[in-house]
Backbone as CSV, one residue per row, in Angstrom:
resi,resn,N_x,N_y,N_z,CA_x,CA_y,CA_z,C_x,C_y,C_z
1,UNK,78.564,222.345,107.190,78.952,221.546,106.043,80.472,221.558,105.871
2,UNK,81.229,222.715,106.130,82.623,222.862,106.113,82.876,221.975,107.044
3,UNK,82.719,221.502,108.196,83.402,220.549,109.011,83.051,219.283,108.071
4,UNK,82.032,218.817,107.999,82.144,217.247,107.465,83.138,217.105,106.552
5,UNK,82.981,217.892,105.166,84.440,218.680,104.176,85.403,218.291,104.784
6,UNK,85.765,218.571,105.660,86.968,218.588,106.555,87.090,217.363,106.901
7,UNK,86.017,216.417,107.643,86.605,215.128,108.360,86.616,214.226,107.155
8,UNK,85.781,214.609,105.727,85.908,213.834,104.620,87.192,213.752,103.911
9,UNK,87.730,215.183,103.929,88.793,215.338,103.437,89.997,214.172,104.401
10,UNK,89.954,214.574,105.754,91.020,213.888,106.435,90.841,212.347,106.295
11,UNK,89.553,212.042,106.383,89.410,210.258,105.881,90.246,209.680,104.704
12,UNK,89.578,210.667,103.389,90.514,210.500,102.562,91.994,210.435,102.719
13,UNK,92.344,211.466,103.190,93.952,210.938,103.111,94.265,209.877,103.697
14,UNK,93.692,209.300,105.035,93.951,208.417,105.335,93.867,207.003,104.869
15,UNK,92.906,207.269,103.914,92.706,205.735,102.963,93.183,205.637,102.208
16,UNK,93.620,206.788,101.508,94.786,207.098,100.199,95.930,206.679,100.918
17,UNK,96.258,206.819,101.771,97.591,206.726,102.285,97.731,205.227,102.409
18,UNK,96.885,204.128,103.542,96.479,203.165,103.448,96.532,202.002,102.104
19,UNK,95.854,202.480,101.507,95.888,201.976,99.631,97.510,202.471,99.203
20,UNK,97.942,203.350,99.419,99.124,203.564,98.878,100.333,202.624,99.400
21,UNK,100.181,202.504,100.553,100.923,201.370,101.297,100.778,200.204,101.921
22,UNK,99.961,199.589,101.854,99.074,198.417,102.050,97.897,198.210,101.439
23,UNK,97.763,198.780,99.754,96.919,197.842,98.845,96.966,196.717,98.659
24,UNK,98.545,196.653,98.243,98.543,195.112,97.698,98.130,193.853,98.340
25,UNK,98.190,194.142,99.849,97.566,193.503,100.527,95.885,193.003,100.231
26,UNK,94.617,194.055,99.766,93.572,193.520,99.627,93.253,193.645,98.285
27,UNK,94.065,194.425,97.637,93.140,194.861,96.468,94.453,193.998,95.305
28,UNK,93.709,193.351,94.450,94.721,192.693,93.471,93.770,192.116,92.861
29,UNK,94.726,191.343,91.207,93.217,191.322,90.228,92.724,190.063,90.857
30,UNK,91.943,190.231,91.312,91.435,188.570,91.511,89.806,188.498,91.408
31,UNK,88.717,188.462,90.398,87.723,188.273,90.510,87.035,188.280,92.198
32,UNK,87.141,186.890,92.833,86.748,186.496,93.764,86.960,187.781,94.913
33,UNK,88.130,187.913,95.019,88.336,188.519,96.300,87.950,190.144,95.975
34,UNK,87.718,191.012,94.849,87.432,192.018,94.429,85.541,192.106,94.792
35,UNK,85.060,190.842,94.101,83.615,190.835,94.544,83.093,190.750,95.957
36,UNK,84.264,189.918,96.755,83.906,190.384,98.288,83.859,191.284,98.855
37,UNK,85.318,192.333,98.104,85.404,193.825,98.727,84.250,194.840,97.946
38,UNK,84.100,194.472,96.912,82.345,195.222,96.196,81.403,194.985,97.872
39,UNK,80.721,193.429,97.862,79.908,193.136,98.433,80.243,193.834,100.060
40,UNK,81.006,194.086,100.961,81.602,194.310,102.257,81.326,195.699,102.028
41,UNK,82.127,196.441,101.221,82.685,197.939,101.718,80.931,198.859,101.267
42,UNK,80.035,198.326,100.727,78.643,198.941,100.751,77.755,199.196,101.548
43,UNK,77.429,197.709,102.885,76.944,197.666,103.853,77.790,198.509,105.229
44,UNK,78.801,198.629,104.751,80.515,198.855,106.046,80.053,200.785,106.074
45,UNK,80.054,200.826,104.547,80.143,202.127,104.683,79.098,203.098,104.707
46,UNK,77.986,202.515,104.057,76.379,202.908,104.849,76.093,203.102,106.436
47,UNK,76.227,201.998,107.164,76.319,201.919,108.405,77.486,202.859,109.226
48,UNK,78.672,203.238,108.794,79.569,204.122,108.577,78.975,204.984,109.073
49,UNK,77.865,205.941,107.815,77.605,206.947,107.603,76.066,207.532,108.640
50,UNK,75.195,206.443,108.742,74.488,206.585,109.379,75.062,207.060,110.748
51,UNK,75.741,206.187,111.664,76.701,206.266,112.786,77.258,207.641,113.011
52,UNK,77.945,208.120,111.858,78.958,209.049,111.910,77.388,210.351,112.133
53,UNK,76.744,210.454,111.557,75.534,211.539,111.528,74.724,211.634,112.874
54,UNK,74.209,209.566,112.810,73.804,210.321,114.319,74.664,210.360,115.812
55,UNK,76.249,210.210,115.562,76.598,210.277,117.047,77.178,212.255,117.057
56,UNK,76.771,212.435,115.520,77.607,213.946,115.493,75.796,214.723,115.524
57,UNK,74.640,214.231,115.956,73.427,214.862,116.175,73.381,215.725,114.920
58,UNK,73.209,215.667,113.679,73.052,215.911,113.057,71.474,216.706,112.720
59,UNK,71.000,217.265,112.314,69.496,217.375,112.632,69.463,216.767,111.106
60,UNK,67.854,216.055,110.786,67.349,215.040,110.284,67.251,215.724,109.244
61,UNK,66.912,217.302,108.625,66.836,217.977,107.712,68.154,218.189,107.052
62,UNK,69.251,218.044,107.845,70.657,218.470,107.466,71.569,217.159,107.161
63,UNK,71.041,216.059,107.107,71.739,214.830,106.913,72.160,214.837,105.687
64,UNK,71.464,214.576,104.856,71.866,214.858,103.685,72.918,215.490,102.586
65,UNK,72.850,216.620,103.478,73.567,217.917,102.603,74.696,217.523,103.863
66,UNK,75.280,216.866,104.794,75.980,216.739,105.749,76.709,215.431,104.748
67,UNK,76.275,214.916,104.356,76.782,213.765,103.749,77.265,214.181,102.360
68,UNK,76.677,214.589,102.034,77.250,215.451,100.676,78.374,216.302,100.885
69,UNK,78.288,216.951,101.629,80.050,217.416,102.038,80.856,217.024,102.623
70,UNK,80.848,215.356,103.185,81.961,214.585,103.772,82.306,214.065,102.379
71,UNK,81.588,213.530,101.552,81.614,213.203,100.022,82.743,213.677,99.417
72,UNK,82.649,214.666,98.892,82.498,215.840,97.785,84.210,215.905,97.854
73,UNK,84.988,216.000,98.558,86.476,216.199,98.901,86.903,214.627,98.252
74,UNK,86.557,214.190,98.766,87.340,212.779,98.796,86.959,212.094,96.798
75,UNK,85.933,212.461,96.443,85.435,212.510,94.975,86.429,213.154,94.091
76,UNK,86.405,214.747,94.132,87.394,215.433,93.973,88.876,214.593,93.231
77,UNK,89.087,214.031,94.853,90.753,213.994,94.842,90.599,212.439,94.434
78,UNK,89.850,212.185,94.123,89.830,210.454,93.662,89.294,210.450,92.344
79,UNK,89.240,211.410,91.934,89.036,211.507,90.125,90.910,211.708,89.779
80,UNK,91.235,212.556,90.496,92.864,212.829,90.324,93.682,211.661,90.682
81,UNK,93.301,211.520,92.135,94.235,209.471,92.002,94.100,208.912,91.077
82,UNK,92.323,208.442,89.957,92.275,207.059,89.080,92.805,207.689,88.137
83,UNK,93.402,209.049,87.897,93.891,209.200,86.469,95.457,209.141,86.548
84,UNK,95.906,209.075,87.778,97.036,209.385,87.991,97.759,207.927,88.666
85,UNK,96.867,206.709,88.636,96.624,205.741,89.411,98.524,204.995,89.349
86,UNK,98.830,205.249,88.362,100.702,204.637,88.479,101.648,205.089,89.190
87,UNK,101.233,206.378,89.065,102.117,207.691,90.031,101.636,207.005,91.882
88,UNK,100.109,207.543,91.947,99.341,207.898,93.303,100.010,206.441,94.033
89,UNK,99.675,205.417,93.372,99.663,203.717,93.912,100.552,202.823,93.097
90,UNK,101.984,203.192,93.407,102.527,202.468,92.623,103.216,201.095,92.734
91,UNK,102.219,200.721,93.865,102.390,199.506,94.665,101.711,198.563,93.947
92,UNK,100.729,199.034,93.284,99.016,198.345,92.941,99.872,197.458,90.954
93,UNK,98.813,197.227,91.115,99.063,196.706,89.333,98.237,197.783,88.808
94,UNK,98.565,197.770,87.530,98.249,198.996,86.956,96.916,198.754,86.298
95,UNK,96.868,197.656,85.848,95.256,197.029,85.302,94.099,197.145,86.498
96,UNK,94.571,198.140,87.677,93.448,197.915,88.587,92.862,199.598,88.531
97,UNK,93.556,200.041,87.700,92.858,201.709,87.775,91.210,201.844,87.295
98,UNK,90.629,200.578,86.569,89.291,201.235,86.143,88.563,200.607,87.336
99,UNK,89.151,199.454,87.901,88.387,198.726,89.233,88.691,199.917,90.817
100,UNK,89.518,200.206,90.708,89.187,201.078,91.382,88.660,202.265,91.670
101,UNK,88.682,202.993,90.172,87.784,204.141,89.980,86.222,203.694,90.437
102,UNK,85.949,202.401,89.690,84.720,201.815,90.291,84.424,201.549,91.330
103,UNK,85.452,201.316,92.178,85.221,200.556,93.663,85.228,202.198,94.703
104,UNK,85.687,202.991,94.079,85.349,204.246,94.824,84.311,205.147,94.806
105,UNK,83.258,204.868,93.607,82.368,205.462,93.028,81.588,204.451,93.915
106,UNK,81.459,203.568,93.694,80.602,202.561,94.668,80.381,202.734,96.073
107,UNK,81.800,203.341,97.063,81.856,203.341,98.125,81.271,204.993,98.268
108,UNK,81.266,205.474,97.483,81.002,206.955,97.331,79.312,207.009,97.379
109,UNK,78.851,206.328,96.686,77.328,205.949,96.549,76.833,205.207,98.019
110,UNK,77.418,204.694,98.225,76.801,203.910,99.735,76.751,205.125,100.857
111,UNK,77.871,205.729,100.908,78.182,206.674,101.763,77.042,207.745,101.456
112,UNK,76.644,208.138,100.449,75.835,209.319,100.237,74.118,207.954,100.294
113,UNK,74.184,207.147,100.233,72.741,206.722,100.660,72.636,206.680,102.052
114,UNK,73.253,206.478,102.754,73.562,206.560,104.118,73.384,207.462,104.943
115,UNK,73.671,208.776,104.157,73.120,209.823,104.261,71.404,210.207,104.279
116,UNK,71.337,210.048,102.853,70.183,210.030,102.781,68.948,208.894,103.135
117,UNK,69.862,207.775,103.282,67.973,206.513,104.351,68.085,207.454,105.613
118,UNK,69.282,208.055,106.285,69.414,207.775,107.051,68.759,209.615,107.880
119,UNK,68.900,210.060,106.983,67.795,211.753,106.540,66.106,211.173,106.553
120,UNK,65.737,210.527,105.793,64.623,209.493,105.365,64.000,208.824,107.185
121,UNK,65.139,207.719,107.203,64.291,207.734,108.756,64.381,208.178,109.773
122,UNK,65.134,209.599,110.059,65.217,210.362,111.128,63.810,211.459,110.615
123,UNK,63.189,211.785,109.547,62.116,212.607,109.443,60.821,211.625,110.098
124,UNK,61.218,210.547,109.215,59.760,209.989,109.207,59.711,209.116,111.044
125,UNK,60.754,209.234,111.994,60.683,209.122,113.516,60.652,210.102,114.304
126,UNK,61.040,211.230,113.598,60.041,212.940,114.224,58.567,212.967,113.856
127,UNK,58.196,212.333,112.581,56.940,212.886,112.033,55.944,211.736,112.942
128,UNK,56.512,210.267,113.295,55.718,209.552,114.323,55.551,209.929,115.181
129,UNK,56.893,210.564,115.592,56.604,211.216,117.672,55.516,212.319,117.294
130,UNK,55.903,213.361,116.308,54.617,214.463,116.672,53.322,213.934,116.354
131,UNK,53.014,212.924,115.385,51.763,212.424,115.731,51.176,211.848,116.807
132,UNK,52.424,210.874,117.719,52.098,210.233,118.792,51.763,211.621,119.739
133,UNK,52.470,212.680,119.905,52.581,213.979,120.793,50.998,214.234,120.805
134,UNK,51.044,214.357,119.729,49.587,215.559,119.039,48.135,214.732,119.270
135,UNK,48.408,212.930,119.321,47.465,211.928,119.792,46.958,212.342,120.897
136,UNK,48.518,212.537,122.032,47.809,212.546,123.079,47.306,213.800,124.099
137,UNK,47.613,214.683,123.396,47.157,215.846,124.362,45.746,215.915,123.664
């Protein structure tokens, strides 16, 4: 769990860093283009997470709690960015601190379901093979 911690933590900085210097680029008030990045970064980062679990062989019992500690860092330090959101991003407009507290809580939620469908159908494709196993002997 300390390693995921770890690659969660390093993601984070890298997107903090990213947002810090090339927000203004996607993120600005604009209805339209805010609801695309809602709609995009949910499916992006589910699939993300699934990926990231099974190319790191994760076992199917440990997904979960594997996802919960790539999480958990980057949560942390992103309660301290949206309060600090003028200082952290002072690139951004400042009317975007509650949309982004939201838009990280969101991406935070996808990431931890991702985890968990993805815990969900790695049990229930062990629990087919040992039935198929147990069919045939």
């Amino acid at each position: 769990m300390i390693f995921h911690s770890l690659v969660g933590f390093i993601l984070w900085v890298l997107a903090t860093l990213l947002f810090r210097f090339y927000g203004q680029m996607f993120f600005y008030p604009d209805v339209v283009i805010l609801t695309v990045l809602f709609l995009i970064t949910a499916p992006v980062l589910w699939g993300f997470m699934v990926l990231y679990l099974g190319i790191l062989n994760v076992l199917p019992e440990n997904r979960a709690l594997a996802a919960i500690g790539f999480v958990l860092p980057g949560m942390a330090l992103d309660s301290l960015a949206t309060a600090n959101f003028g200082v952290v991003f002072p690139n951004l407009d400042m009317s975007l601190d509650g949309m982004f507290g939201a838009l990280m809580i969101w991406c935070y939620g996808a990431l931890l379901f991702g985890g968990y469908s993805s815990d969900r159908r790695a049990k229930r494709a062990a629990a087919r093979a040992t039935l198929v196993r147990l069919g045939t002997e």
